[in-house]
C-alpha atoms as one frame of an Amber mdcrd trajectory, in Angstrom:
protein
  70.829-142.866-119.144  70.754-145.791-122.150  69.391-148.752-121.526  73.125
-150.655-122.181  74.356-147.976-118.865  71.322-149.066-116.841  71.845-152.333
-117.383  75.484-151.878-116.810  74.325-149.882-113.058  71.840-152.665-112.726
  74.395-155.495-112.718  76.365-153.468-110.451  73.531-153.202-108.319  73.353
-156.691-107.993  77.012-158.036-107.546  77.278-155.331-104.456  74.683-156.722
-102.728  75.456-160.311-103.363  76.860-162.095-100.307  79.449-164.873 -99.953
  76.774-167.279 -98.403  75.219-167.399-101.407  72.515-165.119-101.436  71.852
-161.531-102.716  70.560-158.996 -99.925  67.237-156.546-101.284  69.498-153.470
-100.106  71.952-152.926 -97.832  71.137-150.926 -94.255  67.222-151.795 -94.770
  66.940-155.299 -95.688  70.301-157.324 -94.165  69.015-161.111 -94.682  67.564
-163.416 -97.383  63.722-162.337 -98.239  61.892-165.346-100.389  60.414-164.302
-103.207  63.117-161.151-103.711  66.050-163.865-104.186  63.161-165.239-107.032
  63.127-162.061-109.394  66.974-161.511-108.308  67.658-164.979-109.407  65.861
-163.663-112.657  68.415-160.626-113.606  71.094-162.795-112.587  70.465-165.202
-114.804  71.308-162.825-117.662  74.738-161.764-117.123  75.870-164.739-114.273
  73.727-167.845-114.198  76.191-169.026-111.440  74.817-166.393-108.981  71.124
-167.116-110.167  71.275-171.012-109.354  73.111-170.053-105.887  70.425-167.720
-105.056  67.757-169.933-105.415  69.797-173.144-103.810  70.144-171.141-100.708
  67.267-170.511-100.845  65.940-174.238-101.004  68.399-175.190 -98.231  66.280
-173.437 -95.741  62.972-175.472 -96.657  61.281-177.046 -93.893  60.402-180.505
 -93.503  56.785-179.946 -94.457  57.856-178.229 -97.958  57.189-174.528 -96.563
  59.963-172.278 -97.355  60.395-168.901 -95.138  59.687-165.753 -96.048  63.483
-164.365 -94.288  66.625-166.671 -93.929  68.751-165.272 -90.653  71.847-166.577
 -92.725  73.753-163.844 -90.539  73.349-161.807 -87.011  72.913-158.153 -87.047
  70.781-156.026 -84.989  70.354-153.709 -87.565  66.773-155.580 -88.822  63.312
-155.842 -86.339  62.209-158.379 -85.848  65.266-160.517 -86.153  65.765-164.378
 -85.606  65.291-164.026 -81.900  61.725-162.838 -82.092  60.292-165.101 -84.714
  61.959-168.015 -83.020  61.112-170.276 -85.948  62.863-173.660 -83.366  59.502
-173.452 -81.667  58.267-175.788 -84.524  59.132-178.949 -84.592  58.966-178.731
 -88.271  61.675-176.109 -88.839  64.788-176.208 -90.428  67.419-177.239 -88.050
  70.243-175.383 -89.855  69.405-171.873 -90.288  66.738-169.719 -88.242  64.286
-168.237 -90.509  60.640-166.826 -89.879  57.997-168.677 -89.399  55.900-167.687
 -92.673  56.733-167.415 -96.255  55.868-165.298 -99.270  54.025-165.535-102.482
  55.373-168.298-104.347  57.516-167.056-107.155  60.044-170.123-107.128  58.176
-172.415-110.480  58.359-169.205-112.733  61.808-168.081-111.646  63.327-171.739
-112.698  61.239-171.534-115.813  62.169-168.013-116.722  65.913-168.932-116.018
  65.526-172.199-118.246  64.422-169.084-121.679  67.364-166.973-120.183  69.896
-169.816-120.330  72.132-170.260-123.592  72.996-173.939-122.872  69.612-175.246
-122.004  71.071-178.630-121.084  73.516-177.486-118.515  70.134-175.112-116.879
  68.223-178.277-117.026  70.495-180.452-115.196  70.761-177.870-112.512  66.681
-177.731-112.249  66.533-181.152-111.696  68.109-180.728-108.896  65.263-178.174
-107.353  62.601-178.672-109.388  61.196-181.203-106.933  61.856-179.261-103.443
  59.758-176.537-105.381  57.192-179.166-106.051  57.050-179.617-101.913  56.412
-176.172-101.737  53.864-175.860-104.133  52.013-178.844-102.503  52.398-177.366
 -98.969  50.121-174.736 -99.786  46.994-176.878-100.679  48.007-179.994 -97.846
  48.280-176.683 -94.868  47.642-173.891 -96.086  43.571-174.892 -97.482  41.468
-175.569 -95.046  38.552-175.201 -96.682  39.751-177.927 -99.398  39.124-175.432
-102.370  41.691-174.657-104.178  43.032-171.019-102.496  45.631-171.087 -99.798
  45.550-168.809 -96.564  47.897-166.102 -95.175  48.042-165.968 -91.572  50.356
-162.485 -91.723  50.160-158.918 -94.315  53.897-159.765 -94.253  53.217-163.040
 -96.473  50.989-160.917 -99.321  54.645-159.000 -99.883  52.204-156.051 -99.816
  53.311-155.287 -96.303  50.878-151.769 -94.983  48.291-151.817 -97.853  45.230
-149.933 -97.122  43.269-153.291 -97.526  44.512-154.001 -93.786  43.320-151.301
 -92.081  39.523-152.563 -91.459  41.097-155.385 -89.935  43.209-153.774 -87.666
  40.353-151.490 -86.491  38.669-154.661 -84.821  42.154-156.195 -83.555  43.487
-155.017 -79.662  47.346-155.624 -79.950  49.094-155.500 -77.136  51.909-152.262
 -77.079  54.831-153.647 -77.801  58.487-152.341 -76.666  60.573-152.544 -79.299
  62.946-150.510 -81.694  62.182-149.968 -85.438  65.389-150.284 -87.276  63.855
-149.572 -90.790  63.043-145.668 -89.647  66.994-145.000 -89.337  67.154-145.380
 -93.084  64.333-144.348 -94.606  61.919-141.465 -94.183  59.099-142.705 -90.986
  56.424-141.236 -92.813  57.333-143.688 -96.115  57.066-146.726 -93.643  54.179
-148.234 -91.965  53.706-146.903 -88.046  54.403-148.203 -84.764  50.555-148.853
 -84.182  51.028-151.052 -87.131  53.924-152.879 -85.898  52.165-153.847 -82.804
  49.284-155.813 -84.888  52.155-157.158 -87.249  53.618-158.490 -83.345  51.093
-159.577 -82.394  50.112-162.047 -85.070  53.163-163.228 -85.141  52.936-163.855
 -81.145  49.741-165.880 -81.821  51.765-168.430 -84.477  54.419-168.391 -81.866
  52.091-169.901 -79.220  51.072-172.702 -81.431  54.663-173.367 -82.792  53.892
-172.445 -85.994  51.134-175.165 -86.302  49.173-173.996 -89.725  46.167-175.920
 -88.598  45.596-173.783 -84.874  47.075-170.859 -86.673  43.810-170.833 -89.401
  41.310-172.077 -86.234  43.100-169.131 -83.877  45.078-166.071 -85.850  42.836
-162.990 -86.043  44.233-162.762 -89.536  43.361-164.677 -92.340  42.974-164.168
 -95.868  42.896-165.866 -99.179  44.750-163.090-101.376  44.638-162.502-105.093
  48.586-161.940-106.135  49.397-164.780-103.752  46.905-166.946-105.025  47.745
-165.687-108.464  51.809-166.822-108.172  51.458-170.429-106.599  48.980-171.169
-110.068  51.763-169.419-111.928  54.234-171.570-110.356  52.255-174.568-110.794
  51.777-173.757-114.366  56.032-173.556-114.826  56.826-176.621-112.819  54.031
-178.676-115.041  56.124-177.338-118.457  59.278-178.102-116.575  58.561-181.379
-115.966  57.490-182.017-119.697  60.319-180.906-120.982  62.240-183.405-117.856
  60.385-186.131-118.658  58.764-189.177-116.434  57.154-187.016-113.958  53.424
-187.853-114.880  52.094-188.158-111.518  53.791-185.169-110.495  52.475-183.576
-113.444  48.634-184.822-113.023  48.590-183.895-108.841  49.590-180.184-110.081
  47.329-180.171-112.892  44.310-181.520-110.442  45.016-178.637-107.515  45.630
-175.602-110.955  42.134-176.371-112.178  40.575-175.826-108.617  42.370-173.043
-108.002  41.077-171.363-110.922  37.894-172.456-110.732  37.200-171.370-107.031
  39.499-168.420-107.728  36.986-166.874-110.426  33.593-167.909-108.481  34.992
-166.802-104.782  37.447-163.629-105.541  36.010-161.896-108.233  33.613-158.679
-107.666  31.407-158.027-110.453  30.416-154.212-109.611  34.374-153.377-109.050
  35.435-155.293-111.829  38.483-156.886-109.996  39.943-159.307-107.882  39.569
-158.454-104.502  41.058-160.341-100.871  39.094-162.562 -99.247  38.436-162.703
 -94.981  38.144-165.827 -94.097  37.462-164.533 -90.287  34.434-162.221 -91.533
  34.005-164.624 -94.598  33.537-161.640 -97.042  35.868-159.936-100.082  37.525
-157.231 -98.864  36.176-154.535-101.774  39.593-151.938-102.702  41.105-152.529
-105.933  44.849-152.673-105.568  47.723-153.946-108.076  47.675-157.263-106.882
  43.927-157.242-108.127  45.312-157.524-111.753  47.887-160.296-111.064  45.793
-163.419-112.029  46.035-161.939-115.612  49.569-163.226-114.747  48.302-166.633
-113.824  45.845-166.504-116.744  43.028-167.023-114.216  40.451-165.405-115.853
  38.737-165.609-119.584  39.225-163.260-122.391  36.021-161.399-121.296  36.986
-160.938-117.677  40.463-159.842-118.445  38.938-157.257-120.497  37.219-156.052
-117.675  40.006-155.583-115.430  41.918-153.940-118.224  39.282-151.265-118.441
  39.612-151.210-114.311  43.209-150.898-114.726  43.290-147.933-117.067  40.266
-146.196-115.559  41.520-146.016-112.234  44.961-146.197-112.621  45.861-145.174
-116.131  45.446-141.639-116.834  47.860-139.617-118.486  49.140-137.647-115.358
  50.312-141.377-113.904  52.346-143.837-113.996  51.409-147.453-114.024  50.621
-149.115-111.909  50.003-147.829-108.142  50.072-150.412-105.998  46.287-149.106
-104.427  43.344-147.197-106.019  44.308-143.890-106.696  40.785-142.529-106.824
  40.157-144.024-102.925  40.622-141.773 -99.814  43.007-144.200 -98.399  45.105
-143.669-101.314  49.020-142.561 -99.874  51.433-142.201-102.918  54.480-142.220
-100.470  53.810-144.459 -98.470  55.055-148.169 -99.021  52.106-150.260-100.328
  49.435-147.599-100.116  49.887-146.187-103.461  53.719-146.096-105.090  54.448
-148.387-107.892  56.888-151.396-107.466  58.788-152.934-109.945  58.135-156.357
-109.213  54.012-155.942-109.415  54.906-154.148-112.806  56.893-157.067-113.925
  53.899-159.235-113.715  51.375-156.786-114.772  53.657-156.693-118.028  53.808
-160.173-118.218  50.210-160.809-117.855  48.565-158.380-119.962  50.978-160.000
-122.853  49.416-163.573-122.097  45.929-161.719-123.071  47.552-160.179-126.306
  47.173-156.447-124.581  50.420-155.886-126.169  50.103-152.093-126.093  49.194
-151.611-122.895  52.410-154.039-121.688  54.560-151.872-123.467  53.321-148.988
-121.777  54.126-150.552-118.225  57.135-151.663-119.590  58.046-148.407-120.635
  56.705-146.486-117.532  59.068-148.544-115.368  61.915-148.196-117.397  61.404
-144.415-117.103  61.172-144.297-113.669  64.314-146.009-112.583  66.236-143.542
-115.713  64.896-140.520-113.860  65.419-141.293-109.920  67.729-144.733-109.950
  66.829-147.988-108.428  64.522-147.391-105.531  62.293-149.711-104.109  59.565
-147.942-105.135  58.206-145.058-106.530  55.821-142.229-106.714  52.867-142.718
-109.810  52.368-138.980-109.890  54.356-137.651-113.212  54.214-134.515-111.982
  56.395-135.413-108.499  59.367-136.614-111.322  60.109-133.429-112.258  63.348
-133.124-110.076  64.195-136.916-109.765  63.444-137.394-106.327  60.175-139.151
-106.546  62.423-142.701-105.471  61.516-144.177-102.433  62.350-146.717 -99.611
  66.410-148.548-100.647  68.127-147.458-102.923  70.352-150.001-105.194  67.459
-152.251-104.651  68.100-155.776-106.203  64.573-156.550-107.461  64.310-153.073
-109.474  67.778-153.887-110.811  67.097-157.565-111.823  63.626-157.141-112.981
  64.748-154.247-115.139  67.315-156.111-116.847  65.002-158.560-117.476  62.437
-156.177-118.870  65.049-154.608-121.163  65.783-157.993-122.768  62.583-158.562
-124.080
């Protein structure tokens, strides 16, 4: 397929799974309500061919804030009992905090909303009309930003917490599993809708479900409160890639507001909570022997030591110097680079608990490519971004827009090394996006 029909399929990706509300579902059957930071890169591909859509997207999105400046990770805009766990388990009214309007979740995603307004403001042919229309979020992404370090920081230093894997958007990954080990979950009743579309063994398991329940059970109990959530939740972790995209977001908003003008305190309280974030970012999250970014337990108050794709997204973030980032390139390539793969698995391919089926244990998303790309062009690793680039171009071309795919070349060879939704909006956006540059 040439890149002028993919981007042609892409759009059409896109426009079916828009909905009248306002908002663009991730795919239909698997994913039936508004996820965070998916409407973020959706608002991105939008923003090429129907900049309409892309300010919708992220307005809806906004509307759902809470008082406190969090914004959820899922928007219940509509009722369907084809999604677990839906409105009526999160509950979200049990804070006093929430948005009165909509139900959503009670936790949020990484924060992709500052880079998605600044990357529509270099999409946008009339840069005025853009601008007037980011004035009108700009700030409500501001509230966000800030929610992190006022709730979210407990330690006053810079790196926010997540209380649930669902927040790190890298939902099952192998880093988890030493955690759940020393967790005893209740066993939950319920009924996995996700397994009637797509292959169980591609999906995390029921076991897991019941720890995901049961976190979510303990934030319930203190309505949502972040402060006896971070004294109480048996989960709790200051994570690289979310880390990584609240500076990145920070960084956008700051240029934003240059180019808006008369925003200098704004600009200065952003600037103040960046630099700490970096600084406590390189002395707290960085292992020297692995040569990456690794999470952080803030129960067991150690770094949890796997290497996974979301070690490599400060690069994004420009969190570390020239000489570190040449470090984790040579990580990157060495453990994830050889000929015989794609890049980038989203865990260590050379680990045991490497599973290249299997959600985030080891397929490559598009999204964590996206950045990667982005990143390693920051550091002038031009070659190497073209190679990502060019790897997930080729992927969607042989097996179509899945949510995520296999990094073993060899499993292409029949184009059916897709997996998870198909028509998935973030694959089709980010690749349009990718095909620009």
């Amino acid at each position: 397929m040439k890149n002028n029909e993919l981007i042609s399929k892409a759009q059409e990706v896109l426009n079916n799974n828009y909905q009248e509300k306002g908002f663009t579902i991730p795919c239909k059957g698997l994913y039936p309500f508004q996820w965070n930071w998916d409407s973020g890169f959706i608002a991105i591909g939008f923003a090429h061919f129907d900049m309409e859509k892309a300010q919708k997207e992220i307005k809806t999105l906004i509307d759902s804030q809470w008082s406190n400046g969090f914004i959820p990770h899922i928007i219940f805009h509509n009722e369907t009992d084809t999604y677990f766990p839906g409105a009526d388990f999160h509950k979200s009214n049990l804070s006093p905090l929430a948005n009165n309007n909509v139900p959503t979740t009670g936790m949020t995603q990484p924060h992709v909303l500052g880079f998605t307004l600044e990357r529509m403001y270099e999409i946008a042919e009339n840069k005025e009309e853009i601008l007037d229309f980011i004035k009108t979020t700009i700030d409500a992404v501001y509230t966000y930003s800030l929610y992190f370090y006022k709730y979210r920081d407990p330690l006053n230093e810079g790196l926010a917490y997540i209380y649930h894997n669902w927040e790190s958007g890298t939902d099952n990954s192998p880093i988890w599993d030493d955690i759940w080990s020393t967790m005893e979950s209740p066993q939950y009743t319920f009924e996995r809708r996700d397994t009637t579309h797509v292959d169980a063994s591609q999906r995390p398991s029921n076991e897991e479900y019941n720890h995901y329940l049961h976190i979510i059970e303990v934030a319930k109990k203190y309505n949502y409160d972040d402060a006896k959530i971070a004294e109480f939740s048996p989960f709790l972790i200051q994570d690289p890639l979310f880390n990584s995209m609240l500076i990145g977001s920070n960084q956008s908003l700051i240029r934003l507001y240059e180019k808006i003008g008369g925003n200098e305190d704004k600009i200065a309280t952003l600037q103040a909570y960046t630099e700490k974030s970096i600084q406590s970012f390189n002395s707290k999250l960085y292992d020297e022997e692995l040569g990456a970014y690794c999470h952080y337990d803030l129960k067991k108050n150690k770094l949890i030591r796997f290497v996974t794709s979301s070690s490599f997204a400060p690069l994004f973030a420009q969190v570390p110097d020239k000489k570190r980032a040449d470090i984790l390139v040579t990580t990157l390539l060495e453990k994830f680079g050889n000929e015989d793969q794609y890049l980038c698995a989203s865990f260590d391919p050379t680990s045991e608990r490497y599973k290249p089926k299997q959600y985030w244990r080891g397929p490559v998303w598009i999204n964590l490519n996206w950045l990667l790309y982005h990143g390693l062009k920051k550091y002038g690793y031009d070659r190497i971004a073209e190679r990502v680039k060019n790897d997930s171009i080729e992927l969607i071309q042989k097996n179509g827009f899945y949510e995520y795919f296999d990094a073993r070349k060899e499993m292409h060879q029949n184009n059916t090394a897709g997996y998870g939704g198909n028509n998935f909006s973030w694959s089709a956006a980010l690749l349009i996006d990718l095909l620009s540059e």
